[in-house]
C-alpha positions in Angstrom: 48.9 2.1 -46.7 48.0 5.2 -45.1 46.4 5.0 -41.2 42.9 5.1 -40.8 41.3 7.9 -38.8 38.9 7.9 -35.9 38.2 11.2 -34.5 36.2 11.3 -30.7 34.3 14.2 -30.1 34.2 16.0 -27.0 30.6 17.7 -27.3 30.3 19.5 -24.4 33.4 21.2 -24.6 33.0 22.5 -27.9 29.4 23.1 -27.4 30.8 25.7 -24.2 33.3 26.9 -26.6 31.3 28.3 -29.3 28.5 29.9 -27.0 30.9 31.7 -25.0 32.6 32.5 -28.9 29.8 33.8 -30.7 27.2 36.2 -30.4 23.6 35.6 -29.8 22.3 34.4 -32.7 18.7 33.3 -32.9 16.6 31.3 -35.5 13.1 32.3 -36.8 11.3 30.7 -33.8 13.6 32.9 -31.2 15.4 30.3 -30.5 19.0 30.8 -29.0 21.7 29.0 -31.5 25.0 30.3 -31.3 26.4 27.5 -29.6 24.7 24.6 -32.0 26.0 27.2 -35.5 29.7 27.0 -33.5 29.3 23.1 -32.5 27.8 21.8 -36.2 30.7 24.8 -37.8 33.5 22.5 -36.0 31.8 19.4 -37.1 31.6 20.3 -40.8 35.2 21.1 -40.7 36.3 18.0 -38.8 34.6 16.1 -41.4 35.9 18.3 -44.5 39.3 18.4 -43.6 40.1 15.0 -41.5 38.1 13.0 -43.4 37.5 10.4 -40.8 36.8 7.0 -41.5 35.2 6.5 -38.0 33.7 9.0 -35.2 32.1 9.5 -32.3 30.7 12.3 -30.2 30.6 11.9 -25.9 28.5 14.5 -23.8 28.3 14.6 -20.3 25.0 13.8 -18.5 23.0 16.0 -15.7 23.8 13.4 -12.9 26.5 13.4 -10.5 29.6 11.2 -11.2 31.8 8.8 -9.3 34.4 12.0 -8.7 31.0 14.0 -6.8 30.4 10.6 -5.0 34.0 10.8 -3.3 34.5 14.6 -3.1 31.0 16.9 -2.4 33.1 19.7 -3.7 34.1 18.8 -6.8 33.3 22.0 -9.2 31.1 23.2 -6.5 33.2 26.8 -7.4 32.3 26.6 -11.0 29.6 29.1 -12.3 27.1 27.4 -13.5 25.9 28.6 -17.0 22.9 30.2 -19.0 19.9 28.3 -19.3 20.5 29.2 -23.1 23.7 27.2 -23.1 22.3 23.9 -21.9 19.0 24.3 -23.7 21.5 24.1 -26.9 22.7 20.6 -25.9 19.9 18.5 -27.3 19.5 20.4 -30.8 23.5 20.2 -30.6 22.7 16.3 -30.4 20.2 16.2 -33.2 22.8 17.3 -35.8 25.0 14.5 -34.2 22.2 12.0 -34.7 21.6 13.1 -37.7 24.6 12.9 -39.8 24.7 9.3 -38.2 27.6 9.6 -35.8 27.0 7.7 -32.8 26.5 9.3 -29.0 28.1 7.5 -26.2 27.0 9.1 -23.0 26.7 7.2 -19.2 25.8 8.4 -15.9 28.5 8.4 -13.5 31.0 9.1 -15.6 32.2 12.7 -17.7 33.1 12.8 -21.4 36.3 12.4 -20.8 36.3 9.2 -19.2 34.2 7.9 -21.8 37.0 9.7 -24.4 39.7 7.9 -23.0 38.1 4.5 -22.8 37.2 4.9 -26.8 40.2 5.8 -27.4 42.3 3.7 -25.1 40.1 0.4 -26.3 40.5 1.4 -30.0 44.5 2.0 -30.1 44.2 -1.5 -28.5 42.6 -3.5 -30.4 43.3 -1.7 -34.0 47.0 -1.2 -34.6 46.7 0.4 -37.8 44.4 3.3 -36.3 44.9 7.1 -35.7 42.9 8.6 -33.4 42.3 12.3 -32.8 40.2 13.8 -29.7 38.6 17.2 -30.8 38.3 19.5 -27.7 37.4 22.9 -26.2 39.8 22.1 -23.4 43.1 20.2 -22.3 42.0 17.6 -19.8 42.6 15.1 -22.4 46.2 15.7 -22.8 47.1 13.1 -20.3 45.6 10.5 -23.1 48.5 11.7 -25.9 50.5 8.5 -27.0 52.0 7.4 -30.2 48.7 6.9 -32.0 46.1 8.9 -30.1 46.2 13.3 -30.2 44.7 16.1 -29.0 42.8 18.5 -32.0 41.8 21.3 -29.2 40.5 24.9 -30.0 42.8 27.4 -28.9 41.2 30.8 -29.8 37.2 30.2 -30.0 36.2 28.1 -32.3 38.8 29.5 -35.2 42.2 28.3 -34.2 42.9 24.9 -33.8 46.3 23.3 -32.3 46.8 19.6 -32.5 48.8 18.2 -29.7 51.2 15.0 -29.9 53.7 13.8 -27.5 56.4 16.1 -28.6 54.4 19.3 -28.4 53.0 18.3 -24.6 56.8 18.1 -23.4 57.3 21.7 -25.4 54.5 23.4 -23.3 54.9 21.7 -20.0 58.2 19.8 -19.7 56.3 16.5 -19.2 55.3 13.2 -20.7 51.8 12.8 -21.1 51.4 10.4 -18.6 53.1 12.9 -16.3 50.5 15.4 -16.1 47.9 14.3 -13.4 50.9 14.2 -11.1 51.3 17.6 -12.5 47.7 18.3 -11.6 47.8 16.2 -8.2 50.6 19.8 -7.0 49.8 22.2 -8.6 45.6 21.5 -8.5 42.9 22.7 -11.2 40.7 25.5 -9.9 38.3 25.1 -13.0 37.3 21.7 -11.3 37.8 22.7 -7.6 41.0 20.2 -7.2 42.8 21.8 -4.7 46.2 20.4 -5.0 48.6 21.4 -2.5 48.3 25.1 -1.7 51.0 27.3 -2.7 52.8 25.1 -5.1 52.0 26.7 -8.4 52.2 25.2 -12.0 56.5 26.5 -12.6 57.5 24.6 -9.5 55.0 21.6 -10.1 56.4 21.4 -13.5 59.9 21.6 -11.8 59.2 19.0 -9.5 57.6 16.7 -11.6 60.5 17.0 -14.3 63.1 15.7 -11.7 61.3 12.9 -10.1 59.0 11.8 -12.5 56.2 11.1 -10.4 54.4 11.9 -7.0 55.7 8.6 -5.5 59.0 9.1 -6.4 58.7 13.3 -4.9 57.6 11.8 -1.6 60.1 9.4 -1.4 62.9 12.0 -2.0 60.9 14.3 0.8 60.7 11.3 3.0 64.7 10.8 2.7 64.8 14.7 3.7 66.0 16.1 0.4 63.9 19.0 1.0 63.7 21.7 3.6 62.2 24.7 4.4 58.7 26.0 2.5 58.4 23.6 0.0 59.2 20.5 2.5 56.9 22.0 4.4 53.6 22.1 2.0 54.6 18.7 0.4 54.4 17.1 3.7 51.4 18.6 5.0 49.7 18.1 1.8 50.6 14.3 0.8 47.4 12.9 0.9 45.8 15.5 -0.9 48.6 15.5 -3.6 47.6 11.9 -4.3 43.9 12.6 -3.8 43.8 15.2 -6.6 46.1 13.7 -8.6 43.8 10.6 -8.7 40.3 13.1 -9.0 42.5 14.6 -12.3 42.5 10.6 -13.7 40.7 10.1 -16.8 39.4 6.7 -16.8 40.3 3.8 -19.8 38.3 1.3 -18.5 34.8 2.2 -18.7 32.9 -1.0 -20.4 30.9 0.5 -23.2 29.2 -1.0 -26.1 31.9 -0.3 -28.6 32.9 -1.8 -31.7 35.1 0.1 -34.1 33.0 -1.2 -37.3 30.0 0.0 -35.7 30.8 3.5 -35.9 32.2 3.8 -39.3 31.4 7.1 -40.9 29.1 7.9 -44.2 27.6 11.1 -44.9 24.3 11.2 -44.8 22.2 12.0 -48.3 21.0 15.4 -49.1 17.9 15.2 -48.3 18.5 13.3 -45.2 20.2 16.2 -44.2 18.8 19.2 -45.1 15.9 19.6 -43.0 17.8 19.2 -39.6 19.9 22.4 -41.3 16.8 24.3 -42.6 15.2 24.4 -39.3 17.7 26.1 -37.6 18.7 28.7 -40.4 22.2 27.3 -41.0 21.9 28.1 -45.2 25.9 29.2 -44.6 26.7 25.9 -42.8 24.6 24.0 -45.5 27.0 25.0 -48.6 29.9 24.1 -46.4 29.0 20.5 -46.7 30.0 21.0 -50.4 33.5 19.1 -50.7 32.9 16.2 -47.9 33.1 13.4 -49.9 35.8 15.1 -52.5 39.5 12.8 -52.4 41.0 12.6 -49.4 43.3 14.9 -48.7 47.3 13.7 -48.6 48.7 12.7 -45.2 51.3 15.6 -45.8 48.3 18.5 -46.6 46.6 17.2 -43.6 49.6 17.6 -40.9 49.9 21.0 -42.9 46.1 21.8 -42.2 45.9 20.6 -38.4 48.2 22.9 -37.6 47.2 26.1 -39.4 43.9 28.4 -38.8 41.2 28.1 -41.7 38.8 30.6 -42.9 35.2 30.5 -42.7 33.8 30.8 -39.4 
């Protein structure tokens, strides 16, 4: 019996993703919609060629988080965007709502702590469940196990790469689980985590690959195993090290009000359906709902199309 599938959406990343992708499309009201067409375009395809049996979608919420609470300038350097990207979130969130697909936001925390605390809960309590995060970016990577991967956009909205445990150790030399110690040296501007300054991702990679983990690094430059430059930044930096490595930390223990059989996916009728896509303009996205609830496609022609770029956007 073939796995079950329950896919987690990462909306705010794709929403970014496809505004910053397409050009600026409008509907008859002059309304900006580029990044709800991209966002609903990734949906229709998640849903035509996964074929998931459960899903959900998590978005970020205005408010500050825990990570804010503990460090003022965490991405304080990030430009903040349009006021035509984030007045696409809520129609973005319609579509959502209305093909049934339940939202799971909570103040204090980001998407991807609520991500990893689906998906960490679900591969828990359901052994026989795949789970697949679909993302604009690769925060999530640190979540990759045996049963959960990482469908991220690579090129726009039109390529897609899906990321297992044995394609995170081709990229970066690391286990999953590795990579916010990765993060904790060689730091993540995009987010402000500083890291420890002039260690850069080839020698954090290097460093992490030998000792396996920041305690285990700091024990080795504790025992004077290092000298020179690099002794030097590690030991002035140790407490940041740990500090960003622990910022980087997606969180698995959120409490949410999550039950896998609550979120079981059925497509919407028709008619249900077709005003949400009418009032935008999406005709084009409206005849790619055509072939949803066709067979499911083979375990061996989905590995073939997770992998692969597919026409039509």
């Amino acid at each position: 019996m073939e796995k079950q599938l329950f896919v987690i959406i990462d909306g705010n990343a794709l929403i970014h993703r496809a505004f910053h992708a397409l050009p600026g499309l409008t509907n008859s009201n002059g309304q900006m919609t580029n990044a709800v067409y991209g966002f609903v375009s990734v949906l229709i395809r998640i849903l035509r060629e996964l074929k998931p049996q459960y899903i959900a979608c998590c978005f970020d919420l205005a408010a500050p988080t825990f990570r804010h609470e503990v460090y003022q300038a965490y991405k304080a350097t990030r430009k903040k965007g349009p006021q035509e990207l984030y007045d696409q979130l809520e129609p973005a969130k319609d579509f959502v709502r209305a093909f049934n697909i339940k939202i799971f936001e909570q103040a204090g925390f980001e998407a991807d702590d609520l991500i990893g605390s689906l998906a960490s809960q679900a591969s828990i309590e359901n052994s026989d469940l795949e789970i697949i995060i679909v993302t604009g970016d690769l925060d999530t990577l640190q979540l990759v196990t045996d049963k959960i991967k990482v469908w991220a956009l690579k090129t726009g909205i039109k390529e897609m790469f899906l990321y297992d445990l044995e394609k995170i150790k081709e990229r970066f030399g690391l286990d999953s689980i590795q990579l916010p110690d990765y993060k904790g040296l060689k730091g993540d501007p995009s987010d402000n985590i500083i890291g420890v300054p002039g260690i850069g991702e080839k020698t954090a990679s290097q460093l992490i690959q030998k000792y396996g983990s920041l305690e285990r690094l700091y024990e080795a430059v504790t025992n004077s195993e290092f000298s020179g430059r690099v002794y030097d930044l590690l030991s002035q930096n140790k407490d940041q090290a740990f500090f960003s490595r622990d910022l980087s930390l997606i969180k698995k223990d959120i409490s949410l009000d999550f039950k896998i059989e609550n979120i079981k996916f059925e497509l919407p009728s028709s008619e249900n359906l077709k005003d949400i896509f009418e009032k935008y303009g999406f005709r084009s996205l409206w005849l790619r709902l055509e072939g949803i609830n066709a067979e499911p496609i083979q375990k061996e022609q989905k590995k073939q199309i997770i992998n692969t770029s597919l026409p039509g956007f």
